[in-house]
Each structure stands twice: as structure tokens, then as C-alpha cells.
C-alpha positions as CSV (number, residue, x, y, z in Angstrom):
1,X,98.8,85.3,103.0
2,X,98.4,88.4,101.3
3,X,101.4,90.8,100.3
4,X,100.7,93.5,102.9
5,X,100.4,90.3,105.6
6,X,103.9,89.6,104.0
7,X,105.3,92.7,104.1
8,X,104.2,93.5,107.6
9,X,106.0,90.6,108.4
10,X,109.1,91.7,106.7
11,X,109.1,94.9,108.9
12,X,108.7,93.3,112.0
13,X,112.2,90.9,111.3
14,X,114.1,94.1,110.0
15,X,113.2,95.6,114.0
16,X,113.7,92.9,115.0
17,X,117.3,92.5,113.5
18,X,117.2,96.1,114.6
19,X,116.9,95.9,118.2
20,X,119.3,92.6,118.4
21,X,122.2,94.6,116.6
22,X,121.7,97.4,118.9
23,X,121.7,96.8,122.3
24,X,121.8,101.1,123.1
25,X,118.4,101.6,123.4
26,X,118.5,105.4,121.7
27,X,120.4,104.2,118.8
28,X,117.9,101.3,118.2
29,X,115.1,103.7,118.7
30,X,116.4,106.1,116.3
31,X,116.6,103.4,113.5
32,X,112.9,102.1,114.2
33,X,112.0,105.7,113.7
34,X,114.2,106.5,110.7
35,X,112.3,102.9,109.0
36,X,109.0,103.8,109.9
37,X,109.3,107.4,108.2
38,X,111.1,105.6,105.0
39,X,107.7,103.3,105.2
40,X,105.3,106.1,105.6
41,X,107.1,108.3,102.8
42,X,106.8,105.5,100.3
43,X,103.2,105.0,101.2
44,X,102.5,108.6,100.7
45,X,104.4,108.8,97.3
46,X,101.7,106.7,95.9
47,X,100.1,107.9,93.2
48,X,96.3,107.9,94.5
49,X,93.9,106.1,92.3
50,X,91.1,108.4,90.6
């Protein structure tokens, strides 16, 4: 398994952890949002190769 594979995985346990602790829908929605931005910004801080 490679380490995106494993992190992918990773993500998908912290929503779902997420959506079990949260029952409100909007409030559950707003921390899958929140993550996925935090994920995206760390992706984007990446020093690209040259």
C-alpha cells in the first residue's frame, strides 16, 4: 500500500469519526469542509520540484 493509499485512508476514518460525533448535519458538514481546506492548503504549500 503506498503512503498516499494510506493517507487517503486516514482521511476517510477522521470523516468518518466526523460524521459519528456529529449527528447535526451543518456542523458535520462544516468540519469536512474546514479538513478538506487544511488538506488542500498543505498540498499547495509544497515546494514544487524544478
Amino acid at each position: 500500500m503506498s503512503v498516499k493509499e494510506e493517507k487517503d485512508i486516514s482521511i476517510d476514518k477522521q470523516l468518518d469519526l466526523i460524521i459519528e460525533k456529529n449527528k447535526d448535519g451543518a456542523s458535520a458538514m462544516k468540519k469536512i469542509i474546514d479538513a478538506i481546506s487544511k488538506e488542500k492548503n498543505k498540498i499547495n504549500q509544497k515546494p514544487e520540484k524544478v
